[in-house]
PDB file of N, CA, C and O in Angstrom:
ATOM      1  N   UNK A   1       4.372  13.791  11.012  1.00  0.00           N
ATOM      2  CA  UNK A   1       4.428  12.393  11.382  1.00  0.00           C
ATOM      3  C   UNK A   1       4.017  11.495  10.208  1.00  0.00           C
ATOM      4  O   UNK A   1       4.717  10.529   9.903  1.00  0.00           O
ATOM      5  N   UNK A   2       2.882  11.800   9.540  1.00  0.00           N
ATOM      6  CA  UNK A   2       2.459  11.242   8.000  1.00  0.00           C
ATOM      7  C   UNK A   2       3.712  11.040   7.317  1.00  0.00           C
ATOM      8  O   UNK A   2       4.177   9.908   7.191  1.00  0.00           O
ATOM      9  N   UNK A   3       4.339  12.161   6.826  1.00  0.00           N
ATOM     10  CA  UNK A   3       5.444  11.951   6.155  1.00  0.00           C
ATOM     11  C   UNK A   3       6.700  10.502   6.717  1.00  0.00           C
ATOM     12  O   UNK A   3       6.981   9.461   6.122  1.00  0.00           O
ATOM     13  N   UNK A   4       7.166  11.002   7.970  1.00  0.00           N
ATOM     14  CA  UNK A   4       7.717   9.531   8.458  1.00  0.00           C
ATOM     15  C   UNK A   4       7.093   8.377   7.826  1.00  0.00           C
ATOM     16  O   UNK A   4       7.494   7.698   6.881  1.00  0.00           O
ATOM     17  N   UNK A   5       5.849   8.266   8.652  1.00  0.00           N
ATOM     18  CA  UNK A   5       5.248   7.074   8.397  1.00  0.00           C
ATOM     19  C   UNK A   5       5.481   6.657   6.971  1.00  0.00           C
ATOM     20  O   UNK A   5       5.956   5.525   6.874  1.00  0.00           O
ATOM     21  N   UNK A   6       5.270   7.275   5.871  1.00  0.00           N
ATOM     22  CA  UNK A   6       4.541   7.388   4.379  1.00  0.00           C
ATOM     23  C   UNK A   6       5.766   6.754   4.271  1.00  0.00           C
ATOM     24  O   UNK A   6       5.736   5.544   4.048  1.00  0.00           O
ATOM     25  N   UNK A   7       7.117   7.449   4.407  1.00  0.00           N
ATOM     26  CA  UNK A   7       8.591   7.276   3.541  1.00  0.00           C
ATOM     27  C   UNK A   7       8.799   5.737   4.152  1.00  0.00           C
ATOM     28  O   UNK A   7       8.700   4.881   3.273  1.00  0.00           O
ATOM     29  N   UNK A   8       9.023   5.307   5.269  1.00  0.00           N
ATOM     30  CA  UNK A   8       9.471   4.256   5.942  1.00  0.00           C
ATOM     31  C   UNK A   8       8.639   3.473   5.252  1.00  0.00           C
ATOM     32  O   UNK A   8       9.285   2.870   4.395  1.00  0.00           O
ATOM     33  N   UNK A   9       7.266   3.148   5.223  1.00  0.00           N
ATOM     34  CA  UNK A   9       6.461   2.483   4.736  1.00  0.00           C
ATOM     35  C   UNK A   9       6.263   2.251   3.162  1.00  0.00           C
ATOM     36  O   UNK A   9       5.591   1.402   2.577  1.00  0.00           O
ATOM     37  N   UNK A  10       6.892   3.059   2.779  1.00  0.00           N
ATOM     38  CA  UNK A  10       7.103   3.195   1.222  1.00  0.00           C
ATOM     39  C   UNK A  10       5.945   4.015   0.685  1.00  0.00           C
ATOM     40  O   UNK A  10       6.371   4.016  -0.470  1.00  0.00           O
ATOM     41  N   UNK A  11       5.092   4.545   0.620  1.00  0.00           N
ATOM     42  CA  UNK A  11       3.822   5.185   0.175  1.00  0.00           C
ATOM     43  C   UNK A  11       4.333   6.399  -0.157  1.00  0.00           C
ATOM     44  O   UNK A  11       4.623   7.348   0.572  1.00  0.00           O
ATOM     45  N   UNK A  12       4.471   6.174  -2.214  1.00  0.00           N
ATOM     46  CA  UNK A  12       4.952   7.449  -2.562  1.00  0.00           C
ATOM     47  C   UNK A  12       3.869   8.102  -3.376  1.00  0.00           C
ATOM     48  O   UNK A  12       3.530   7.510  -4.400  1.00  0.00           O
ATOM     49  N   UNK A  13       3.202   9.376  -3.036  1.00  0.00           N
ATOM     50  CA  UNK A  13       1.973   9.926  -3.681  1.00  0.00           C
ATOM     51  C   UNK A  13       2.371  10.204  -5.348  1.00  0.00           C
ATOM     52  O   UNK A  13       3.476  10.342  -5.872  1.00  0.00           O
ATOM     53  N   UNK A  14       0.927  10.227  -5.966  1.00  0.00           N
ATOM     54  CA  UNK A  14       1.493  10.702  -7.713  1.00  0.00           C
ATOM     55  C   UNK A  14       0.312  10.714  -8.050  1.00  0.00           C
ATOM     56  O   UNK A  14      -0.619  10.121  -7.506  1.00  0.00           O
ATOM     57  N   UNK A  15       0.288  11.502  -9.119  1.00  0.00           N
ATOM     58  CA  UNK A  15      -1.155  11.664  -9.869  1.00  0.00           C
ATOM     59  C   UNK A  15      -2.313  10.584 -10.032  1.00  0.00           C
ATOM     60  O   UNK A  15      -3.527  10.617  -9.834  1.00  0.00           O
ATOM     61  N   UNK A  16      -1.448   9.640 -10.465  1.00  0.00           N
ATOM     62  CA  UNK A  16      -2.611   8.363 -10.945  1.00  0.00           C
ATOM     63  C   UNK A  16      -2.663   7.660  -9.419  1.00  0.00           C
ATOM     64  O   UNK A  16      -3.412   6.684  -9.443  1.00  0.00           O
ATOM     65  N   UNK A  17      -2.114   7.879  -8.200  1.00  0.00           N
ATOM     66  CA  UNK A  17      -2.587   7.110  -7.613  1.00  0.00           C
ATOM     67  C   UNK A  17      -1.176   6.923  -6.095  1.00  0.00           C
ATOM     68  O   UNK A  17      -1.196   7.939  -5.401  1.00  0.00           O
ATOM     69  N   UNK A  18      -0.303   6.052  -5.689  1.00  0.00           N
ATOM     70  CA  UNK A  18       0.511   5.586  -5.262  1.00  0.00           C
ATOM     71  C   UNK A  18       2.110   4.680  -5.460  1.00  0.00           C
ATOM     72  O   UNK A  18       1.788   3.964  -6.409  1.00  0.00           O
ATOM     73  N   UNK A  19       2.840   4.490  -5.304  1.00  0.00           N
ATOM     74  CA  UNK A  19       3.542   3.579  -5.376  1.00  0.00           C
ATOM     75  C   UNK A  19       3.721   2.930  -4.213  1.00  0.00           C
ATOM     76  O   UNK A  19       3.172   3.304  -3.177  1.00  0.00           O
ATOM     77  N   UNK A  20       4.307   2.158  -4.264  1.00  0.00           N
ATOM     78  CA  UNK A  20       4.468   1.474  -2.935  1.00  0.00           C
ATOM     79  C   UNK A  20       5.289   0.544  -2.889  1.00  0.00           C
ATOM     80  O   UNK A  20       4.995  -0.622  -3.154  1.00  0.00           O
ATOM     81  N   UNK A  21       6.862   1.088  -2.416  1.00  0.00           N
ATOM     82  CA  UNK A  21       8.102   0.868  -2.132  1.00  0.00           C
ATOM     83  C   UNK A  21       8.398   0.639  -1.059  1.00  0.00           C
ATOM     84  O   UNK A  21       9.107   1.599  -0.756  1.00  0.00           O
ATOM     85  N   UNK A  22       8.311  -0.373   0.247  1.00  0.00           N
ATOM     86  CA  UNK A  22       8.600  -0.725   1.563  1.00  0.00           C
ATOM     87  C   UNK A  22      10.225  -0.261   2.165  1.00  0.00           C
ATOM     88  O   UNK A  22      10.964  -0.915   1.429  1.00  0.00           O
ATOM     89  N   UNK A  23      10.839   0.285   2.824  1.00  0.00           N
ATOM     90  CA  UNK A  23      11.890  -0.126   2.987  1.00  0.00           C
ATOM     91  C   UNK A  23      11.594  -0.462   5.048  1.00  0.00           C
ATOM     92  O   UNK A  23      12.044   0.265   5.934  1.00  0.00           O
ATOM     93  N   UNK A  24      10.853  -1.569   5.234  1.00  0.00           N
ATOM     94  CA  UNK A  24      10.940  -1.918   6.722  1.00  0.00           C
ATOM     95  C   UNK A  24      12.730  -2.189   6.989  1.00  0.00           C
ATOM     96  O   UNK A  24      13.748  -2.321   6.311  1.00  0.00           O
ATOM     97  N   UNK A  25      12.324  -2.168   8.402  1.00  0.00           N
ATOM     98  CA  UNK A  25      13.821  -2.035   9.435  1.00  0.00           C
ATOM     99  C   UNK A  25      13.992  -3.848   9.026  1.00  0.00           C
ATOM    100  O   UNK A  25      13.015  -4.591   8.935  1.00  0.00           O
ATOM    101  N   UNK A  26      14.905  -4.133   8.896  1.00  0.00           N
ATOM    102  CA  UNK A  26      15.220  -5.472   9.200  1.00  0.00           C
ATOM    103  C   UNK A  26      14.831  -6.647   9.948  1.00  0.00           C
ATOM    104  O   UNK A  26      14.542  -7.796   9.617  1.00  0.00           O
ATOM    105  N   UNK A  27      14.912  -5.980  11.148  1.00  0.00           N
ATOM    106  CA  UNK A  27      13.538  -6.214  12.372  1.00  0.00           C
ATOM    107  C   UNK A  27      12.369  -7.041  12.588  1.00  0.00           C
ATOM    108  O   UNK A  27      12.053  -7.993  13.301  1.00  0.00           O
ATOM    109  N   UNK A  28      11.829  -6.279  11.657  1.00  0.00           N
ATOM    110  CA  UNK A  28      10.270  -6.300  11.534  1.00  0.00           C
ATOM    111  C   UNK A  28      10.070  -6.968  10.025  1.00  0.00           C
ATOM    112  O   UNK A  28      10.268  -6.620   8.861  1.00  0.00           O
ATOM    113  N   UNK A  29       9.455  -8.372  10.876  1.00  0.00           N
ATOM    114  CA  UNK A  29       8.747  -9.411   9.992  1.00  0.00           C
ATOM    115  C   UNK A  29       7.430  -8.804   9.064  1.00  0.00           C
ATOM    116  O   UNK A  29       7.244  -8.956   7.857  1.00  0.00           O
ATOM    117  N   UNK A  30       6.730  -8.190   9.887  1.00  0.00           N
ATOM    118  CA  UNK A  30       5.557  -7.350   9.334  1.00  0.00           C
ATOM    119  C   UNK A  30       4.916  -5.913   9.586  1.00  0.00           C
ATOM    120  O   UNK A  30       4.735  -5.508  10.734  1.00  0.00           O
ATOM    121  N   UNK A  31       4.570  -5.140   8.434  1.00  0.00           N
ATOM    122  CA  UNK A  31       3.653  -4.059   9.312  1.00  0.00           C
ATOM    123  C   UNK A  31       2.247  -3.758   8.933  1.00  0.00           C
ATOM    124  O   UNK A  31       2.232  -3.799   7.703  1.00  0.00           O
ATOM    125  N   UNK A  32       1.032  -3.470   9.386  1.00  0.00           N
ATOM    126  CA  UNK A  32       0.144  -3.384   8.785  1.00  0.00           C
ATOM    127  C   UNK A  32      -0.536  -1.753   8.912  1.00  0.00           C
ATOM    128  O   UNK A  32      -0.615  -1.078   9.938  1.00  0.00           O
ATOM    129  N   UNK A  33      -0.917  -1.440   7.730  1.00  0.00           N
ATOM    130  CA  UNK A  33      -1.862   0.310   8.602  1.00  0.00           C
ATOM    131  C   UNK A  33      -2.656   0.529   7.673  1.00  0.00           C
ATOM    132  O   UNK A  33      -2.533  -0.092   6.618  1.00  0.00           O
ATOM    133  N   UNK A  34      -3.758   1.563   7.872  1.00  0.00           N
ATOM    134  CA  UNK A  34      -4.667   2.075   7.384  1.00  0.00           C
ATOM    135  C   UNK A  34      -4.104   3.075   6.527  1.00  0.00           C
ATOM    136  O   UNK A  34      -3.141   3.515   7.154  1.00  0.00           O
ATOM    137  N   UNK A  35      -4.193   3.687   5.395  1.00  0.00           N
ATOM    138  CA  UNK A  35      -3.994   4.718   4.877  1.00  0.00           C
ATOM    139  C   UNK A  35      -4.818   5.436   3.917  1.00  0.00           C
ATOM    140  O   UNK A  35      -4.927   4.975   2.780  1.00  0.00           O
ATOM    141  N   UNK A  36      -5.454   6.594   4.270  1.00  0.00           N
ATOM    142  CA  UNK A  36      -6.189   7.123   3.675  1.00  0.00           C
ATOM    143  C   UNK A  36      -5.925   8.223   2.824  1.00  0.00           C
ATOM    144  O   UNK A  36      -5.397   9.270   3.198  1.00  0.00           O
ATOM    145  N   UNK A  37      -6.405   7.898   1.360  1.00  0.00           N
ATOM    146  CA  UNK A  37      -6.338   8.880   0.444  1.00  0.00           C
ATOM    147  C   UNK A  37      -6.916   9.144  -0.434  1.00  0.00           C
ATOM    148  O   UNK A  37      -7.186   8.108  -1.041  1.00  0.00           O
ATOM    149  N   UNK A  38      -7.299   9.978  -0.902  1.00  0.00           N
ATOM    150  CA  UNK A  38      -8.312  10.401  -1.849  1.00  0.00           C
ATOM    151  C   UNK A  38      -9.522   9.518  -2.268  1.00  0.00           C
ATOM    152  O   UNK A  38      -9.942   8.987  -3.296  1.00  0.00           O
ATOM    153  N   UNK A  39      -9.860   9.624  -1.000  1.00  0.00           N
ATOM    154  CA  UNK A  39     -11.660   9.592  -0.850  1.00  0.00           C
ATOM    155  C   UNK A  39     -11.892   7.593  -0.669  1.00  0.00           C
ATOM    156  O   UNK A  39     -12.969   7.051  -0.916  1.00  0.00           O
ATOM    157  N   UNK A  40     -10.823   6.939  -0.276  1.00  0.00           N
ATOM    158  CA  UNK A  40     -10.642   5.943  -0.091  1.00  0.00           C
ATOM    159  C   UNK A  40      -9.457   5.516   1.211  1.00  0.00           C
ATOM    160  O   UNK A  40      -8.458   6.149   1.554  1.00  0.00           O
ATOM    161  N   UNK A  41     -10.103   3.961   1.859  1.00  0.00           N
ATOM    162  CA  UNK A  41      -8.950   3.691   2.535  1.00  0.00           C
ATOM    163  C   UNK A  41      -8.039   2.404   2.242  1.00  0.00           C
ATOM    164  O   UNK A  41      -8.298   1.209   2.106  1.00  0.00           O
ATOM    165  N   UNK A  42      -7.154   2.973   2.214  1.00  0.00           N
ATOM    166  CA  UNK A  42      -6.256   1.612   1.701  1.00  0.00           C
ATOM    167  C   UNK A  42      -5.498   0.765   3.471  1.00  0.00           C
ATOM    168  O   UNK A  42      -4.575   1.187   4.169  1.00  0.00           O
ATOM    169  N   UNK A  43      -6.352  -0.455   3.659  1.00  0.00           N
ATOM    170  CA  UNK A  43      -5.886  -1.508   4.407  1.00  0.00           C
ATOM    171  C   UNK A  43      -4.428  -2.099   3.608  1.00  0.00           C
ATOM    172  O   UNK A  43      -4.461  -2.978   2.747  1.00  0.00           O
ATOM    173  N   UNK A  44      -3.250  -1.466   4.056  1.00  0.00           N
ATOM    174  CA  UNK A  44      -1.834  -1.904   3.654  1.00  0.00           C
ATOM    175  C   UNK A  44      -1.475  -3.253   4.770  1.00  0.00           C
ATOM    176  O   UNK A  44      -1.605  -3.181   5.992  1.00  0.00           O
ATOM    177  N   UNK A  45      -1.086  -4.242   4.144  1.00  0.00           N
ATOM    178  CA  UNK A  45       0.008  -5.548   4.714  1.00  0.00           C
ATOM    179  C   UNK A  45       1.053  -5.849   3.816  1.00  0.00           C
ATOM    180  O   UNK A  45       1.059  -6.383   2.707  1.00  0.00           O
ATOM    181  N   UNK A  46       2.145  -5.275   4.716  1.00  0.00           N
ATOM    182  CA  UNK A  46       3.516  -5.790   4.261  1.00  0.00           C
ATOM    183  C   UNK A  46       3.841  -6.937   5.096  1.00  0.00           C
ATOM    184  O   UNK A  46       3.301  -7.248   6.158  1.00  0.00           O
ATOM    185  N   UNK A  47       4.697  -7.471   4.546  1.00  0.00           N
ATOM    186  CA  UNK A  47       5.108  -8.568   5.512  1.00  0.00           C
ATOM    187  C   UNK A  47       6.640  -9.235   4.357  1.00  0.00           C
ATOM    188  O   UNK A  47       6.523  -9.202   3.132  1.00  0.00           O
ATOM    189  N   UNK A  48       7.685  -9.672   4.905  1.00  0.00           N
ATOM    190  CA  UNK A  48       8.730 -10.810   4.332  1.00  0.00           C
ATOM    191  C   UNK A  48       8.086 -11.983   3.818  1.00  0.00           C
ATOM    192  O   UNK A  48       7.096 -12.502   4.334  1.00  0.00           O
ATOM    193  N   UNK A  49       8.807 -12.478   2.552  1.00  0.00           N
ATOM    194  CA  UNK A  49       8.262 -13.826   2.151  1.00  0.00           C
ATOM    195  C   UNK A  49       8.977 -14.436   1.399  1.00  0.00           C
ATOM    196  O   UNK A  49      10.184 -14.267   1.571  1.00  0.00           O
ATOM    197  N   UNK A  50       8.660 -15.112   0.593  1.00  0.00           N
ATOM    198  CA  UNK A  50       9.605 -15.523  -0.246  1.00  0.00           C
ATOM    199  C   UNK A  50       8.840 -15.560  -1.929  1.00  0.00           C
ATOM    200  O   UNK A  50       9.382 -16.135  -2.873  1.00  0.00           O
ATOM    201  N   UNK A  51       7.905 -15.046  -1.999  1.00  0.00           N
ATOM    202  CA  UNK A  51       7.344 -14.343  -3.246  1.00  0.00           C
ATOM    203  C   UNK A  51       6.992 -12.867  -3.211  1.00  0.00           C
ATOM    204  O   UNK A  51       5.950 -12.340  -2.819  1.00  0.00           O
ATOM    205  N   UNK A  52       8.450 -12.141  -3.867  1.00  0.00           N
ATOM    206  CA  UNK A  52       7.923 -10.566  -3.540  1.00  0.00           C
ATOM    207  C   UNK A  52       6.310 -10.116  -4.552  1.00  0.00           C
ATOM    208  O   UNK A  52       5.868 -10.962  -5.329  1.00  0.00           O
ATOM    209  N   UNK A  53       5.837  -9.207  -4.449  1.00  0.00           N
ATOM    210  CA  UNK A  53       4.686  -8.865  -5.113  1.00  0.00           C
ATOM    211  C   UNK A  53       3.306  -7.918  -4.769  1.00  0.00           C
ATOM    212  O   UNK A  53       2.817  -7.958  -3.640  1.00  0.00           O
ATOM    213  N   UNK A  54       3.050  -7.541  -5.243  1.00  0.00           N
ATOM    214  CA  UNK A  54       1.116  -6.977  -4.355  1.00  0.00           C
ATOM    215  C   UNK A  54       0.800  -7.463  -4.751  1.00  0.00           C
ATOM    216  O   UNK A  54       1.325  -8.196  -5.589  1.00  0.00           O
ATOM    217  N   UNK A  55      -0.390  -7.400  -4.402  1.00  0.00           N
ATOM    218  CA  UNK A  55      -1.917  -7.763  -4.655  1.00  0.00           C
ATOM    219  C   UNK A  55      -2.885  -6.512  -3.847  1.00  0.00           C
ATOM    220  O   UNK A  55      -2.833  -5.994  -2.732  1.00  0.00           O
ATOM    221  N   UNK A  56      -3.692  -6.363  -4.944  1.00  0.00           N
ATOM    222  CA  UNK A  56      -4.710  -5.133  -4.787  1.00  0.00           C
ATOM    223  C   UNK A  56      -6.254  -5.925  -4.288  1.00  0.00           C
ATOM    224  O   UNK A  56      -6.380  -6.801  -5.144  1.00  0.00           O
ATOM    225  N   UNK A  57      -7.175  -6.007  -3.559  1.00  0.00           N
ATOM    226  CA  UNK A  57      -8.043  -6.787  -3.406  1.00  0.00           C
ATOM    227  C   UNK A  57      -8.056  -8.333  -3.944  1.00  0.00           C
ATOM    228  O   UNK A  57      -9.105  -8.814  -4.371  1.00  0.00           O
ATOM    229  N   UNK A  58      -6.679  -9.190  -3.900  1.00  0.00           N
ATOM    230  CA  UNK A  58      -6.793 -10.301  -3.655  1.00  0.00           C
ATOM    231  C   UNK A  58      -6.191 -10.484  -5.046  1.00  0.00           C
ATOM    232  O   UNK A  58      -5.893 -11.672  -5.175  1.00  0.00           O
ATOM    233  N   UNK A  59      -5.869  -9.712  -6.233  1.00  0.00           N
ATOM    234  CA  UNK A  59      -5.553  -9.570  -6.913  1.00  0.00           C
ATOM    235  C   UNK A  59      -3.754  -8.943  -7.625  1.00  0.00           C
ATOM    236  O   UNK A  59      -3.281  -7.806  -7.588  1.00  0.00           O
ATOM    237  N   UNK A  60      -3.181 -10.183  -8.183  1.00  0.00           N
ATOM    238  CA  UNK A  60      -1.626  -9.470  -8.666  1.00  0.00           C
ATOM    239  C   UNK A  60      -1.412  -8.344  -9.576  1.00  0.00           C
ATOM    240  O   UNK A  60      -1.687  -8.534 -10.761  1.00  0.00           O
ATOM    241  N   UNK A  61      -0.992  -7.265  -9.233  1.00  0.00           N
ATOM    242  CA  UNK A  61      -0.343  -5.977 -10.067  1.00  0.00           C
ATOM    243  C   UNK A  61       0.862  -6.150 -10.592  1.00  0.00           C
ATOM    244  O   UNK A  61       1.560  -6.695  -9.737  1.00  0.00           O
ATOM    245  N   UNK A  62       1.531  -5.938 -11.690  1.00  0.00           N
ATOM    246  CA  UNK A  62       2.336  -5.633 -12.067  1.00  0.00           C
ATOM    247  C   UNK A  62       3.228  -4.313 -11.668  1.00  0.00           C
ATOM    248  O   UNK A  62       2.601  -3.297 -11.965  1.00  0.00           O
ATOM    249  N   UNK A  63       4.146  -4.110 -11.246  1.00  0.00           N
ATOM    250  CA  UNK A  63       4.830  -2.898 -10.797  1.00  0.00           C
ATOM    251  C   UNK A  63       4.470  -2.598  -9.088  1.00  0.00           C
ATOM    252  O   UNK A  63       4.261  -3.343  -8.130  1.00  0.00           O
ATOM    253  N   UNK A  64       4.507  -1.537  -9.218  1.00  0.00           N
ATOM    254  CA  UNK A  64       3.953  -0.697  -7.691  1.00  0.00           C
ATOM    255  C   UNK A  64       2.858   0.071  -7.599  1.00  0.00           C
ATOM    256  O   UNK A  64       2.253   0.308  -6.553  1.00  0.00           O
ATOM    257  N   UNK A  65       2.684   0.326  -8.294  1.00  0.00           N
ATOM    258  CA  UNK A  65       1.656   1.720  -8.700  1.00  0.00           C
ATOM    259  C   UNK A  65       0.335   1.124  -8.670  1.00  0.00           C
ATOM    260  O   UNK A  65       0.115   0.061  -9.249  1.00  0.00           O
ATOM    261  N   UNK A  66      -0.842   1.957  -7.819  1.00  0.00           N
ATOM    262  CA  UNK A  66      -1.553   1.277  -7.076  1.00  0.00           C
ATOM    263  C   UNK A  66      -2.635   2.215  -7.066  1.00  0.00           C
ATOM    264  O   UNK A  66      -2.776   2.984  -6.115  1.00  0.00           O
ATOM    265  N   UNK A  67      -3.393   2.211  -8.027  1.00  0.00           N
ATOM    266  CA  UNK A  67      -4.350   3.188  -8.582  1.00  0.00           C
ATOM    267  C   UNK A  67      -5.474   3.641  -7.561  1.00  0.00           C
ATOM    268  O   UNK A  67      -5.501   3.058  -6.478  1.00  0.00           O
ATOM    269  N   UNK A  68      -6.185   4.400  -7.757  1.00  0.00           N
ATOM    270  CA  UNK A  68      -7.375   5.160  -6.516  1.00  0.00           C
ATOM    271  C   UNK A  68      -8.583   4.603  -7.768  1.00  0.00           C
ATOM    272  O   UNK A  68      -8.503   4.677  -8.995  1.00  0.00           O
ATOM    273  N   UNK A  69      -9.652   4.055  -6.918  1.00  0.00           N
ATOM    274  CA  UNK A  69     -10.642   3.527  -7.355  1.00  0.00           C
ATOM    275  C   UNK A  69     -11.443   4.518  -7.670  1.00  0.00           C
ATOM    276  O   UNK A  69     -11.581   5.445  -6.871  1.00  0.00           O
ATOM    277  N   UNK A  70     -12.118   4.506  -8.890  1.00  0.00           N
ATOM    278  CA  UNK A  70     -12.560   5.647  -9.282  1.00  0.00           C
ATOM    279  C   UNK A  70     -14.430   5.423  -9.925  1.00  0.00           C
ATOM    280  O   UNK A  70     -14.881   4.689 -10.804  1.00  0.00           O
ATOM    281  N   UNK A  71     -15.113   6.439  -8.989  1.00  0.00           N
ATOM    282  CA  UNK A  71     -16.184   6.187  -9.111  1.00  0.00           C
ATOM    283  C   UNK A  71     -17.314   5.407  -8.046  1.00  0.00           C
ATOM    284  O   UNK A  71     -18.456   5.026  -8.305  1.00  0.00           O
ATOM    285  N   UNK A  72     -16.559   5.325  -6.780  1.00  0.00           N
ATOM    286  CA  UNK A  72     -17.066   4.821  -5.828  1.00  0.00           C
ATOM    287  C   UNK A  72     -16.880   5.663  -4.763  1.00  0.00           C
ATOM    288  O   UNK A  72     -15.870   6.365  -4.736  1.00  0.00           O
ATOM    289  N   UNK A  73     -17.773   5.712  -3.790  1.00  0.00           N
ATOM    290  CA  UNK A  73     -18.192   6.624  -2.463  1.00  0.00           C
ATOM    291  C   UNK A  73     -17.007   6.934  -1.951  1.00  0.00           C
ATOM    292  O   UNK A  73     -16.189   6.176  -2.471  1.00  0.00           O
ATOM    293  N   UNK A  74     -16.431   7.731  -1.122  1.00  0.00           N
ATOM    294  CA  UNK A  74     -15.773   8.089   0.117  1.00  0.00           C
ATOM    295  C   UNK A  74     -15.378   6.496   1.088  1.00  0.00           C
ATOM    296  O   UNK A  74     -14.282   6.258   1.595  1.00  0.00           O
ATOM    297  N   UNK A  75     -16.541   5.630   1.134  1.00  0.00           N
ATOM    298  CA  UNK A  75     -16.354   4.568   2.288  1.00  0.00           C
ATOM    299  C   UNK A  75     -15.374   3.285   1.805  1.00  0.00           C
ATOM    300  O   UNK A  75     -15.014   2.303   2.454  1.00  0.00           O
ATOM    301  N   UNK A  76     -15.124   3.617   0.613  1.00  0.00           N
ATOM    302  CA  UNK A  76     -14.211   2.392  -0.497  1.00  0.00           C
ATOM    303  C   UNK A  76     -12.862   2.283   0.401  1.00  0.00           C
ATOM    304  O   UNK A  76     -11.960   3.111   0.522  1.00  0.00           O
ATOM    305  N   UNK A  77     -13.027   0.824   1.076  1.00  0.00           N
ATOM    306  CA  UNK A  77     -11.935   0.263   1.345  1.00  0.00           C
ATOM    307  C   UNK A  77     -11.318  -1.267   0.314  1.00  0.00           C
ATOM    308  O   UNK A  77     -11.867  -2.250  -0.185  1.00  0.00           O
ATOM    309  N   UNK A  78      -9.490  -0.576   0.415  1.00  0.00           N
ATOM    310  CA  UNK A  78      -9.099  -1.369  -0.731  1.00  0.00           C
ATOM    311  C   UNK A  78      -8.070  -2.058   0.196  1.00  0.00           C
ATOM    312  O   UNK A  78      -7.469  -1.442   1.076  1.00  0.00           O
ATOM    313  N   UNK A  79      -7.868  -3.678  -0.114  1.00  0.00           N
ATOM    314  CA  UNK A  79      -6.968  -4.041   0.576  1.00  0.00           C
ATOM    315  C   UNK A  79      -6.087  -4.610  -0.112  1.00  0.00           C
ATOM    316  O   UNK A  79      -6.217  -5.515  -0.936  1.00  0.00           O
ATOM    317  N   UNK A  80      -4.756  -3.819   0.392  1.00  0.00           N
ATOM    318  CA  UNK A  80      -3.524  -4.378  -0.725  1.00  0.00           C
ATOM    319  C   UNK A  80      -2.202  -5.149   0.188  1.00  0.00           C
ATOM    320  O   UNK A  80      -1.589  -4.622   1.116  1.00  0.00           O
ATOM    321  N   UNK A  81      -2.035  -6.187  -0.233  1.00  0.00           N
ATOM    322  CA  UNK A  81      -1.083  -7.229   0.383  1.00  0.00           C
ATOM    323  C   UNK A  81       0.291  -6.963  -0.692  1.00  0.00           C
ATOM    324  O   UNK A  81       0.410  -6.865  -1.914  1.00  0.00           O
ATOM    325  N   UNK A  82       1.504  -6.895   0.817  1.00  0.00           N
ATOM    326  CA  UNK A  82       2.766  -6.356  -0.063  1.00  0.00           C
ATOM    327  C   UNK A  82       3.868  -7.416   0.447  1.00  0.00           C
ATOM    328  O   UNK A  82       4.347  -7.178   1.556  1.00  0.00           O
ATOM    329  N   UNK A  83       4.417  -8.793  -0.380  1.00  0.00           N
ATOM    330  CA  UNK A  83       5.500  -9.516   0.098  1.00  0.00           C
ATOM    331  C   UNK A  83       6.643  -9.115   0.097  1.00  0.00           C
ATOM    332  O   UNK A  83       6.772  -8.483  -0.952  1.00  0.00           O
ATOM    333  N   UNK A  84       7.648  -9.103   0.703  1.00  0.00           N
ATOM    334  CA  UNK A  84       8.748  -8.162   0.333  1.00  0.00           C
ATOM    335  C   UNK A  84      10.206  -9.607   0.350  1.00  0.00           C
ATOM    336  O   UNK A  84      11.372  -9.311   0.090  1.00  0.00           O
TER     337      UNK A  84
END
């Protein structure tokens, strides 16, 4: 079921970390979920807009790739906002 979720949602695993490629249904204005990985949880919001982009804790990334915080506890929640 992970896997579904992961592909639809775009969450592609990789060494340094994630990518994060959306392909939502047409449908759906927004989706939001928890995703946990390596020793962190990532609070994901996608949503339509009219500025595509992330943001990693409130902050713009360049690309997709969406690094694992390194050096902080197990309880590290990261919240990344995805316009599509």
């Amino acid at each position: 079921m992970i896997n579904i979720v992961d592909r639809m949602l775009g969450f592609g695993r990789t060494l340094e970390g994630f990518h994060l490629r959306p392909k939502l249904p047409t449908a759906w204005k927004e989706a939001r979920y928890a995703r946990p990985f390596r020793g962190a949880t990532f609070e994901i919001h996608i949503r339509r807009g009219s500025k595509p982009g992330i943001k990693v804790d409130g902050k713009s990334i360049a690309g997709d790739l969406i690094p694992v915080p390194q050096g902080k506890s197990g309880n590290t929640i990261v919240h990344v906002e995805c316009e599509l």
